[in-house]
PyMOL Python script that loads the backbone (N, CA, C, O; Angstrom):
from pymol import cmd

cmd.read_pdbstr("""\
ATOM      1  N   UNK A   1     -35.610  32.164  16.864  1.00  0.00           N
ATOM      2  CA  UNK A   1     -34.943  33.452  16.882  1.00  0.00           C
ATOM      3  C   UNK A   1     -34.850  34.048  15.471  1.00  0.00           C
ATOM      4  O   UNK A   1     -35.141  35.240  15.368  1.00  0.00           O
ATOM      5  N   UNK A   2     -34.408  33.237  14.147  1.00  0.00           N
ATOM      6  CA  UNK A   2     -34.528  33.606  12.938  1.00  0.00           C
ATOM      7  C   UNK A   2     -35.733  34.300  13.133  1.00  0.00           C
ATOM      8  O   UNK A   2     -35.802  35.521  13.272  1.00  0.00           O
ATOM      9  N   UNK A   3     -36.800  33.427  13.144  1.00  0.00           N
ATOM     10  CA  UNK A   3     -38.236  34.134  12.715  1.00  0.00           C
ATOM     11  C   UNK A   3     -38.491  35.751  13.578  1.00  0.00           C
ATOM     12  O   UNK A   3     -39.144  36.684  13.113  1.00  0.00           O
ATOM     13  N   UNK A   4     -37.922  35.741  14.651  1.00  0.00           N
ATOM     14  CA  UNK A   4     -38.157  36.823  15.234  1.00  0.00           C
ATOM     15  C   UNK A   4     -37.512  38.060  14.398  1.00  0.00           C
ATOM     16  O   UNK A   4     -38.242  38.953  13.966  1.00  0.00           O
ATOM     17  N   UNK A   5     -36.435  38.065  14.242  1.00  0.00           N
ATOM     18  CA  UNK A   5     -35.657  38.818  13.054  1.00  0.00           C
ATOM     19  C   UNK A   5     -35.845  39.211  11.544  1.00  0.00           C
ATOM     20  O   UNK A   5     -35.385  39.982  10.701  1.00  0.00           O
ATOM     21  N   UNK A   6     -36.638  38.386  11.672  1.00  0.00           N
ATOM     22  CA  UNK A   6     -36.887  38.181   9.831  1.00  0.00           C
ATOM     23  C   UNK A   6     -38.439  39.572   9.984  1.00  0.00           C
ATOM     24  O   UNK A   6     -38.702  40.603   9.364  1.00  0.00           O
ATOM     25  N   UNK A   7     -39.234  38.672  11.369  1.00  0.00           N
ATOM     26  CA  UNK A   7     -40.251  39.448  11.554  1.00  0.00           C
ATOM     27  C   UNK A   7     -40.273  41.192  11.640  1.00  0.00           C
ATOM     28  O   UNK A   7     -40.930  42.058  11.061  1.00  0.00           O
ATOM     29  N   UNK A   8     -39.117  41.206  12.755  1.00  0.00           N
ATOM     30  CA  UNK A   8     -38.745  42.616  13.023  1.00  0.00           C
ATOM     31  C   UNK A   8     -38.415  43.414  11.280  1.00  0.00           C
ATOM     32  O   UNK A   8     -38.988  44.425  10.874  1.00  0.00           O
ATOM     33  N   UNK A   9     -37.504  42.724  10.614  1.00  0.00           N
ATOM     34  CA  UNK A   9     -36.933  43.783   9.790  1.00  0.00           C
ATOM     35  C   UNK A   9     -37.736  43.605   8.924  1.00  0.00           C
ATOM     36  O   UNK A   9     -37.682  44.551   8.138  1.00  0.00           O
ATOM     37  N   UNK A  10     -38.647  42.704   8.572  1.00  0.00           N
ATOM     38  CA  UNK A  10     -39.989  43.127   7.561  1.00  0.00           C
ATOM     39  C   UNK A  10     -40.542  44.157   7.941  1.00  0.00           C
ATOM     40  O   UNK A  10     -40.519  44.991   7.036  1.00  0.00           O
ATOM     41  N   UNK A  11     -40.920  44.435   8.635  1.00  0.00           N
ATOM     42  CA  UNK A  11     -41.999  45.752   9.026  1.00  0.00           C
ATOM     43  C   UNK A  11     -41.236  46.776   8.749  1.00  0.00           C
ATOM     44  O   UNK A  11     -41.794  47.818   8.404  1.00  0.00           O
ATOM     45  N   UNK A  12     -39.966  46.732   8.824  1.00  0.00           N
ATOM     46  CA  UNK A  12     -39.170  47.725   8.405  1.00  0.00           C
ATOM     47  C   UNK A  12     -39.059  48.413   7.284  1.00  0.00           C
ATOM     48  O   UNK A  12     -39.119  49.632   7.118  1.00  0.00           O
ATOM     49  N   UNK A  13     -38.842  47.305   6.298  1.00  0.00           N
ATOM     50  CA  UNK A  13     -38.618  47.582   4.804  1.00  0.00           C
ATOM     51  C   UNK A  13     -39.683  47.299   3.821  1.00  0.00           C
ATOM     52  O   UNK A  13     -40.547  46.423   3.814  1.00  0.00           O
ATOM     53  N   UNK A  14     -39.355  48.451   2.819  1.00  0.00           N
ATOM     54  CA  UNK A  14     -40.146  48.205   1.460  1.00  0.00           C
ATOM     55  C   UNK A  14     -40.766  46.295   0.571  1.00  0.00           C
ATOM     56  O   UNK A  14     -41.743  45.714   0.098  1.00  0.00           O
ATOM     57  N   UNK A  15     -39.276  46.131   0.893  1.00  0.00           N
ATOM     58  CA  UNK A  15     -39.362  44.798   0.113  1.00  0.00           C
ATOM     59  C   UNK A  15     -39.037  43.901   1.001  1.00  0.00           C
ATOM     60  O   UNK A  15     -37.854  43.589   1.139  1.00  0.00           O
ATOM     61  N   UNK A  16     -40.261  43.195   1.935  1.00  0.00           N
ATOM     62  CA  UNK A  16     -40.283  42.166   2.955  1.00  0.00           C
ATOM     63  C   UNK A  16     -40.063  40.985   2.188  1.00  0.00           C
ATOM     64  O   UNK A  16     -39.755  40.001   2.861  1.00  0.00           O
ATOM     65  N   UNK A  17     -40.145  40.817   0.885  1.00  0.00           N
ATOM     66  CA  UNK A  17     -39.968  39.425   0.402  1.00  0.00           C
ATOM     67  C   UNK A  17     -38.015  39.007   0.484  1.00  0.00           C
ATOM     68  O   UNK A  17     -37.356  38.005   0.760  1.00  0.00           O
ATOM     69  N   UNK A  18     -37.723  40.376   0.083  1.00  0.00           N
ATOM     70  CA  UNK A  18     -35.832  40.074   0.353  1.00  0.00           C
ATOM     71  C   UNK A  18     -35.135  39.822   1.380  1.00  0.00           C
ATOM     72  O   UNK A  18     -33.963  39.453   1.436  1.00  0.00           O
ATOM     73  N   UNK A  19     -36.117  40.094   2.480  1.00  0.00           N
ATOM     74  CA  UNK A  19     -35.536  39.672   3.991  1.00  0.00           C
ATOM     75  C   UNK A  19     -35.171  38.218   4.668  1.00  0.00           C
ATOM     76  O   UNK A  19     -36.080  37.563   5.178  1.00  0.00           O
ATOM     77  N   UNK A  20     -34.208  37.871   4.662  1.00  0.00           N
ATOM     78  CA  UNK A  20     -33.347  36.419   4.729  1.00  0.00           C
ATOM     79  C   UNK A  20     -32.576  36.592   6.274  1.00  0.00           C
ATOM     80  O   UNK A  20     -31.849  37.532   6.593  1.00  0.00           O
ATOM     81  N   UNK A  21     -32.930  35.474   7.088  1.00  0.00           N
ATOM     82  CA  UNK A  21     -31.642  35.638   8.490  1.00  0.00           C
ATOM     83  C   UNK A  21     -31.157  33.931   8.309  1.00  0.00           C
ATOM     84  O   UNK A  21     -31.750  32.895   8.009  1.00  0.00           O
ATOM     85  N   UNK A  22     -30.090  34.209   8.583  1.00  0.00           N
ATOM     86  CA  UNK A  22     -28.960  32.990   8.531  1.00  0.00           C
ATOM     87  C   UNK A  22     -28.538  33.016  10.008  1.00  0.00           C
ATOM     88  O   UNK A  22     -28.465  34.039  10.688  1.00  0.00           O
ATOM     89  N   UNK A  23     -28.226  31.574  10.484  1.00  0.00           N
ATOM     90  CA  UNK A  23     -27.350  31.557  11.354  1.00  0.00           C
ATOM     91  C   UNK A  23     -26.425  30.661  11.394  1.00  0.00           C
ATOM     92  O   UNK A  23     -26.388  29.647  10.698  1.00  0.00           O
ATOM     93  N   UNK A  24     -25.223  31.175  12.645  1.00  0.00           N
ATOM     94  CA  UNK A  24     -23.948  30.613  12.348  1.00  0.00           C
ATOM     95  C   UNK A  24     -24.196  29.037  13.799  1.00  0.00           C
ATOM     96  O   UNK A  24     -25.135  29.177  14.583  1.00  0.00           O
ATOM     97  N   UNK A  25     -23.819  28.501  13.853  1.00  0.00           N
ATOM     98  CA  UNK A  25     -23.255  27.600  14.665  1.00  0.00           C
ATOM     99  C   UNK A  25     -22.457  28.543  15.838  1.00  0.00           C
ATOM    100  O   UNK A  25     -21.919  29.620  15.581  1.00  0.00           O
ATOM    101  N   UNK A  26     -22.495  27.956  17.072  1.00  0.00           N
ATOM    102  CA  UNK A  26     -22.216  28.595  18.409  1.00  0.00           C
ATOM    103  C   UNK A  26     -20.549  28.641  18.168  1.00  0.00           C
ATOM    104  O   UNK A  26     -19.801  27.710  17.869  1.00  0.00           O
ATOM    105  N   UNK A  27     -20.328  29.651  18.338  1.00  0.00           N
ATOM    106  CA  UNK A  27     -18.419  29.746  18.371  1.00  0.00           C
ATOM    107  C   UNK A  27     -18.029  29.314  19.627  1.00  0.00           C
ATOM    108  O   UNK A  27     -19.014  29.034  20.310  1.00  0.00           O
ATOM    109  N   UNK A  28     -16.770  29.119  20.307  1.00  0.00           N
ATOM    110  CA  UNK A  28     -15.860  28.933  21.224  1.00  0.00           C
ATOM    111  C   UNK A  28     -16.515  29.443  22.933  1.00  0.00           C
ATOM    112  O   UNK A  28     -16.432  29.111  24.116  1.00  0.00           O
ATOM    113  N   UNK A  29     -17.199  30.492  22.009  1.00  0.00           N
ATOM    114  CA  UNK A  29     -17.783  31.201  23.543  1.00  0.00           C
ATOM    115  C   UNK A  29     -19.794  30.922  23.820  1.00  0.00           C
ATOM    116  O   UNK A  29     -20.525  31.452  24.656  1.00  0.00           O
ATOM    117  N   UNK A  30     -20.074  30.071  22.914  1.00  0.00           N
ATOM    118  CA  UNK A  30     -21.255  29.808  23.141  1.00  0.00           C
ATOM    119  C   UNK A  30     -22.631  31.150  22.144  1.00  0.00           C
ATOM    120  O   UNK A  30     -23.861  31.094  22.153  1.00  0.00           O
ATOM    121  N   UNK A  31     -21.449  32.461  21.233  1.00  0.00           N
ATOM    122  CA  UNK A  31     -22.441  32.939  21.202  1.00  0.00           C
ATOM    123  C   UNK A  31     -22.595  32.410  19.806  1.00  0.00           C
ATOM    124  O   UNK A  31     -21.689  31.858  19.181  1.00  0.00           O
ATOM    125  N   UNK A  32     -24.312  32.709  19.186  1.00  0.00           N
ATOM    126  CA  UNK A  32     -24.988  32.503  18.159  1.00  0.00           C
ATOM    127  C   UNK A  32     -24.926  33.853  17.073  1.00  0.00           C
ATOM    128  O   UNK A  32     -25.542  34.917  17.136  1.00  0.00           O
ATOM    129  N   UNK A  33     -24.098  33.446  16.229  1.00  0.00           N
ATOM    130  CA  UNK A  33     -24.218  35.170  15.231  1.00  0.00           C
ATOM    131  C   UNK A  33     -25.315  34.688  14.020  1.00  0.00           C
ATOM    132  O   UNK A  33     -25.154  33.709  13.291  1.00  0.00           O
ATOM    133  N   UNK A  34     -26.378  35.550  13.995  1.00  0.00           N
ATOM    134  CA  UNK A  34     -27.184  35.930  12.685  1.00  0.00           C
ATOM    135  C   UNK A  34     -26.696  36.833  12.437  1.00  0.00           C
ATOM    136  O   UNK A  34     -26.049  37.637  13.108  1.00  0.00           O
ATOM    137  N   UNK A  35     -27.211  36.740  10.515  1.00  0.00           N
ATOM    138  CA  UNK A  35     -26.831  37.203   9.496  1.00  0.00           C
ATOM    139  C   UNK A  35     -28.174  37.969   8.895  1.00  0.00           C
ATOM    140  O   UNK A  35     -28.888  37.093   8.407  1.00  0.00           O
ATOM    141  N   UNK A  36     -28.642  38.966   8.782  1.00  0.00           N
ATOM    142  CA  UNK A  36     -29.849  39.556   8.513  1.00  0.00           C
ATOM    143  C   UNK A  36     -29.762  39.960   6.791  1.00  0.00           C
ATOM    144  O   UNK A  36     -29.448  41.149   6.735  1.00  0.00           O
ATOM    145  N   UNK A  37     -29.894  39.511   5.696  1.00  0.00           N
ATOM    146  CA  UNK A  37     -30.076  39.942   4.713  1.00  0.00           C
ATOM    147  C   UNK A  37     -31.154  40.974   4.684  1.00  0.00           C
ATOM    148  O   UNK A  37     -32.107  40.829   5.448  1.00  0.00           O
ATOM    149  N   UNK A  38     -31.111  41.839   4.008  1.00  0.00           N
ATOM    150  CA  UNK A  38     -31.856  42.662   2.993  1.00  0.00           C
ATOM    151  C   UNK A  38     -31.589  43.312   1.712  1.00  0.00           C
ATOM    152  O   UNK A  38     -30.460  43.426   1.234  1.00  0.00           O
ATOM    153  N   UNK A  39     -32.839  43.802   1.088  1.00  0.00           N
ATOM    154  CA  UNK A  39     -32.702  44.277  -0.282  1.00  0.00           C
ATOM    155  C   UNK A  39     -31.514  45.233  -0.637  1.00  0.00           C
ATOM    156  O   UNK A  39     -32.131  46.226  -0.251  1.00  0.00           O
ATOM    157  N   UNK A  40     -30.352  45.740  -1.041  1.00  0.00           N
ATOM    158  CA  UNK A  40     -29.596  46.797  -1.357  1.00  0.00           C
ATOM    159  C   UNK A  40     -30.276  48.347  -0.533  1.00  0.00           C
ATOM    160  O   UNK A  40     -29.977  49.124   0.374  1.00  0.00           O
ATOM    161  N   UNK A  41     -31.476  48.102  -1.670  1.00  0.00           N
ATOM    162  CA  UNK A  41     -32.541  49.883  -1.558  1.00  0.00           C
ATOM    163  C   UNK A  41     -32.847  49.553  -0.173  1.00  0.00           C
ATOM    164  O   UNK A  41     -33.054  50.711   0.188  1.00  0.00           O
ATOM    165  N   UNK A  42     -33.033  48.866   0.874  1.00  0.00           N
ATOM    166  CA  UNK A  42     -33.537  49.177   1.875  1.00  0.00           C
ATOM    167  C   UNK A  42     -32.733  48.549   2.956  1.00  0.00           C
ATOM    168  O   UNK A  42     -33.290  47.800   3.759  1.00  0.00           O
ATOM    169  N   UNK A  43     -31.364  48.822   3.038  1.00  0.00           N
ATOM    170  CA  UNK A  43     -29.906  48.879   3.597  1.00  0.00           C
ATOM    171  C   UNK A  43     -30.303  50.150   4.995  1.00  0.00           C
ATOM    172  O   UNK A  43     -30.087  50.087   6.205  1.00  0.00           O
ATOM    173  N   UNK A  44     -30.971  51.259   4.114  1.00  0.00           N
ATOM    174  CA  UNK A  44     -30.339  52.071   5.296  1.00  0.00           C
ATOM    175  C   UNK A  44     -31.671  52.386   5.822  1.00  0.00           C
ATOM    176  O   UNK A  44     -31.710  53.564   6.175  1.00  0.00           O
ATOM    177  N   UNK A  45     -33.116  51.573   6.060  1.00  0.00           N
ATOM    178  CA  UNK A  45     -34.033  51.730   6.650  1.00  0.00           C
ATOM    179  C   UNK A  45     -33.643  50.890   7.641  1.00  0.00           C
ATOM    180  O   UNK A  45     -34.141  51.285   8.695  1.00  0.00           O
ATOM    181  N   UNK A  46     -32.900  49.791   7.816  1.00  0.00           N
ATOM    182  CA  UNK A  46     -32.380  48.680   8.757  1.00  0.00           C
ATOM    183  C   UNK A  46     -31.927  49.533   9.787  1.00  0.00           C
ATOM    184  O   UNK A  46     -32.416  49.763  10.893  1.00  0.00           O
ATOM    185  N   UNK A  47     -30.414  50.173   8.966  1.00  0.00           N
ATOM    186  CA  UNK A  47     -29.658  50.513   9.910  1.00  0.00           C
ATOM    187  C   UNK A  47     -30.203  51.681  10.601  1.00  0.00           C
ATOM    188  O   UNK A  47     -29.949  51.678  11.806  1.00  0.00           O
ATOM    189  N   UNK A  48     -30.724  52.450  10.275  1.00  0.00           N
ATOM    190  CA  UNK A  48     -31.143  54.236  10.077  1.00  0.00           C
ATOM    191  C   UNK A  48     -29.979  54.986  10.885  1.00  0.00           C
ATOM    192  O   UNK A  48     -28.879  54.612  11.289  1.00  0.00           O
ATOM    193  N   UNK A  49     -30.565  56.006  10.941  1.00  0.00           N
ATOM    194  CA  UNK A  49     -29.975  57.422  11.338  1.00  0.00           C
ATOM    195  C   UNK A  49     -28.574  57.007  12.667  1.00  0.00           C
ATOM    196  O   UNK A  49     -28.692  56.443  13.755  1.00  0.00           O
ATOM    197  N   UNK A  50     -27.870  57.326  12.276  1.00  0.00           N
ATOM    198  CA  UNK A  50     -26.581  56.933  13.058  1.00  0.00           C
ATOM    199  C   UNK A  50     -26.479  55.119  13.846  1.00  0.00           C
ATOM    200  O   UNK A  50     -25.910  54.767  14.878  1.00  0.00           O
ATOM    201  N   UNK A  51     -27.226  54.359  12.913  1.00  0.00           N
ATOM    202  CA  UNK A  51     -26.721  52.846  13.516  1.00  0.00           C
ATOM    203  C   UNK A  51     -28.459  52.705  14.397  1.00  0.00           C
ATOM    204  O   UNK A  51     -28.959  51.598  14.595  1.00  0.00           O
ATOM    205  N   UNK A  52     -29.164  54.024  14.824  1.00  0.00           N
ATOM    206  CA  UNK A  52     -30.099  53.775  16.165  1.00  0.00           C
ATOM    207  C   UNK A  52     -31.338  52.422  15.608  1.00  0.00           C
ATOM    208  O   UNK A  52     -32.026  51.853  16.455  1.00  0.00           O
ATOM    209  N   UNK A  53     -31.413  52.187  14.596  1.00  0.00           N
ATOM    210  CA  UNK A  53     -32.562  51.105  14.469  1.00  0.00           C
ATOM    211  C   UNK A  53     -31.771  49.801  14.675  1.00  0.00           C
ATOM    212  O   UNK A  53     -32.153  49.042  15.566  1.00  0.00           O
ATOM    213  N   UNK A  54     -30.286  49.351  13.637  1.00  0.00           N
ATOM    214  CA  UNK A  54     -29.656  48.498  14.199  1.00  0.00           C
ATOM    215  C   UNK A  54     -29.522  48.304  15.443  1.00  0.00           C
ATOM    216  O   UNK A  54     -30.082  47.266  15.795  1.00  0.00           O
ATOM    217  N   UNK A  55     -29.045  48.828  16.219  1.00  0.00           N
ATOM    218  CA  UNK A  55     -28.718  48.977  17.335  1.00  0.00           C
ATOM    219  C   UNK A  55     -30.193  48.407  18.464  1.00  0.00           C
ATOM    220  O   UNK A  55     -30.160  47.682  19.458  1.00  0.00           O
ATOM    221  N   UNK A  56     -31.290  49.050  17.832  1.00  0.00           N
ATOM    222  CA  UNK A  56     -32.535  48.464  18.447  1.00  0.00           C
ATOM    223  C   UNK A  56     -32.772  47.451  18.555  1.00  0.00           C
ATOM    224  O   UNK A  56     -33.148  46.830  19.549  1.00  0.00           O
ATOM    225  N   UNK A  57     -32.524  47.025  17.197  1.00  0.00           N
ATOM    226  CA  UNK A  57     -32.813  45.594  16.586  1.00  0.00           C
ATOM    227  C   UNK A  57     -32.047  44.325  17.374  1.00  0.00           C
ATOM    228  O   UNK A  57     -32.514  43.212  17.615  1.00  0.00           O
ATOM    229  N   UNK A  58     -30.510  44.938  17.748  1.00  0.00           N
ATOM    230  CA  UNK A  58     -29.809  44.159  18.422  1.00  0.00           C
ATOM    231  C   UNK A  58     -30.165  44.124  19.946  1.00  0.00           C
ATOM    232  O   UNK A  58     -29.905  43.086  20.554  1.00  0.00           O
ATOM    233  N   UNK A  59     -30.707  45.116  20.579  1.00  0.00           N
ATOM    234  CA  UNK A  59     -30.799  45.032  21.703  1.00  0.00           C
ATOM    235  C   UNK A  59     -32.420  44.197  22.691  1.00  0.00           C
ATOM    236  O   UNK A  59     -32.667  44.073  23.890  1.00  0.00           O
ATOM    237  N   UNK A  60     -33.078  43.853  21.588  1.00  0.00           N
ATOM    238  CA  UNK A  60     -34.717  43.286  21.081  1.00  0.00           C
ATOM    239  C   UNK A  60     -34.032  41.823  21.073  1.00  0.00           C
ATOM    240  O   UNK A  60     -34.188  40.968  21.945  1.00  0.00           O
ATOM    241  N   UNK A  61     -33.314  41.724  20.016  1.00  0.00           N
ATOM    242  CA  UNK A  61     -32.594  40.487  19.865  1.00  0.00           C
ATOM    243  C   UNK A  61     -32.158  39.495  21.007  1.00  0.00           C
ATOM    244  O   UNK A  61     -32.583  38.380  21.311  1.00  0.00           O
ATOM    245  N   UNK A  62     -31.024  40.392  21.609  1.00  0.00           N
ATOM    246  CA  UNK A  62     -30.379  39.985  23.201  1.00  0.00           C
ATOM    247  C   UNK A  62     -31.375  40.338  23.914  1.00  0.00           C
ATOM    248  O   UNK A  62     -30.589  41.012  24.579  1.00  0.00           O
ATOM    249  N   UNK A  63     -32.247  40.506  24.359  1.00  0.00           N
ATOM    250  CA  UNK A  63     -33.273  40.480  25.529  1.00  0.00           C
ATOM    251  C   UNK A  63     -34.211  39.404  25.110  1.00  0.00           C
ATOM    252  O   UNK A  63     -34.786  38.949  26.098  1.00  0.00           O
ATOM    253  N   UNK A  64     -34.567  38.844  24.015  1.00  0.00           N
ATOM    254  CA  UNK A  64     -35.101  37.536  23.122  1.00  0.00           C
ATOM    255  C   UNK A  64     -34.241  36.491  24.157  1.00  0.00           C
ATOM    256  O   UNK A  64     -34.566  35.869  25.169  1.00  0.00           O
ATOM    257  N   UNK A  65     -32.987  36.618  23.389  1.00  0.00           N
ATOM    258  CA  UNK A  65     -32.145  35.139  23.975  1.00  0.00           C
ATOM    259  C   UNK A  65     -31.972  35.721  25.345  1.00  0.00           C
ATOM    260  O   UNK A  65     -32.865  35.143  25.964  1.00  0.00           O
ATOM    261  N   UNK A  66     -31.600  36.207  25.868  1.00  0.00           N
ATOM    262  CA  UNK A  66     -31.312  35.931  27.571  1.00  0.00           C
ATOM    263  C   UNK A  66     -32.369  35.435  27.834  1.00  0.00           C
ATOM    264  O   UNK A  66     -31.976  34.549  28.593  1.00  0.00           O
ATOM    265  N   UNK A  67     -33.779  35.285  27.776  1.00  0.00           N
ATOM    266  CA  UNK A  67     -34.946  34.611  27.977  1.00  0.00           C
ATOM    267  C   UNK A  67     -35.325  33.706  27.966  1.00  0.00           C
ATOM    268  O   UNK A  67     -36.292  33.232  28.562  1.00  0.00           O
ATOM    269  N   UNK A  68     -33.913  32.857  26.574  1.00  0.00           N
ATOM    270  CA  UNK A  68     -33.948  31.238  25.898  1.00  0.00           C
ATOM    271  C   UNK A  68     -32.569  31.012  27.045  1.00  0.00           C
ATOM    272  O   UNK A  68     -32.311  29.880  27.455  1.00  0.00           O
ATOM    273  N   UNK A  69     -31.829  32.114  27.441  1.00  0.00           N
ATOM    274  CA  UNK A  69     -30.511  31.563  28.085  1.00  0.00           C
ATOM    275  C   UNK A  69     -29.530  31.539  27.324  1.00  0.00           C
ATOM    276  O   UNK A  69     -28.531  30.966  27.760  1.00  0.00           O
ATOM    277  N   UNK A  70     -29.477  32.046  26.161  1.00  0.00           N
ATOM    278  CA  UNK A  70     -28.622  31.841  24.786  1.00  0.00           C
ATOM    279  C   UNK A  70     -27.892  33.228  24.917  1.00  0.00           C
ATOM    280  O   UNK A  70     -28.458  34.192  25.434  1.00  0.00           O
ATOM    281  N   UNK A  71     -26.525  33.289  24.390  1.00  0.00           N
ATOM    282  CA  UNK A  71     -25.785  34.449  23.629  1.00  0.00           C
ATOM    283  C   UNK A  71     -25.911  34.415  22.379  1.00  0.00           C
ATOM    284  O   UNK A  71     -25.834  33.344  21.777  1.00  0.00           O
ATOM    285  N   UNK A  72     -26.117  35.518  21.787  1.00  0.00           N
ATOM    286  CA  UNK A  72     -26.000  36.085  20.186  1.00  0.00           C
ATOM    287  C   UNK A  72     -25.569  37.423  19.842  1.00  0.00           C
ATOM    288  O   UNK A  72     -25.561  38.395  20.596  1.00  0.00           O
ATOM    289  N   UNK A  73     -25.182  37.375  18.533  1.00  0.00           N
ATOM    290  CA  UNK A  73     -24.825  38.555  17.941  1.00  0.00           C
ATOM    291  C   UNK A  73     -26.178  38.707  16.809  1.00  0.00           C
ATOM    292  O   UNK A  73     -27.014  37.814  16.669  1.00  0.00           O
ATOM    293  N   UNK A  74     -26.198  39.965  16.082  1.00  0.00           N
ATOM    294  CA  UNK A  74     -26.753  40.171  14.805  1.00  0.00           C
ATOM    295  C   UNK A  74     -25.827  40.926  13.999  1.00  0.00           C
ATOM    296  O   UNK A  74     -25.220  41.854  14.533  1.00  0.00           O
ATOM    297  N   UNK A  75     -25.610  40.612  12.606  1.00  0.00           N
ATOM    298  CA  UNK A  75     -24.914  41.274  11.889  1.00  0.00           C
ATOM    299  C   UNK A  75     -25.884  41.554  11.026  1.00  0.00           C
ATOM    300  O   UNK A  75     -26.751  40.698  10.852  1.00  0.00           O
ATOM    301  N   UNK A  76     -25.970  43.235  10.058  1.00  0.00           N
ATOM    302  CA  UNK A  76     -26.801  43.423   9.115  1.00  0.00           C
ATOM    303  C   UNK A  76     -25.592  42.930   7.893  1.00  0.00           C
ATOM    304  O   UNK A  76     -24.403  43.184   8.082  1.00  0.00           O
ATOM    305  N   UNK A  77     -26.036  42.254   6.729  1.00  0.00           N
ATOM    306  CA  UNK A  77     -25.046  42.023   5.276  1.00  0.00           C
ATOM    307  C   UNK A  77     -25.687  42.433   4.439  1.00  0.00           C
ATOM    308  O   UNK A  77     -25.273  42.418   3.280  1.00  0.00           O
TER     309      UNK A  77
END
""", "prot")
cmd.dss("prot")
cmd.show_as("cartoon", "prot")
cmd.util.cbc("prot")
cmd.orient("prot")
């Protein structure tokens, strides 16, 4: 799932080498939160225009894991 993420937001941004995903250990409720690093300068190619690429990104994400059977979150940092 990292790699899938890491994959997605490279294509995204200028500087694919700064792109880092972390993940957390399953909380209380089973879900999985990643952590999506990127460069500062390319913060708001992630997120874009009112949240809609985040928002993509997350919804790519959760249709990934319901597939593995898994819950997750994505956070951009």
């Amino acid at each position: 799932m990292e790699e899938l993420l890491v994959s997605i937001a490279a294509g995204l941004v200028e500087n694919p080498d700064a792109v880092t995903a972390t993940a957390d250990e399953p909380n209380e409720e089973g879900v999985v939160v990643y952590h999506l690093h990127v460069a500062e300068a390319d913060m708001g190619r992630v997120i874009g225009k009112q949240g809609r690429i985040a928002k993509a990104i997350r919804v790519v994400m959760r249709a990934a894991a319901n597939k593995n059977n898994m819950k997750i979150a994505v956070e951009i940092d």
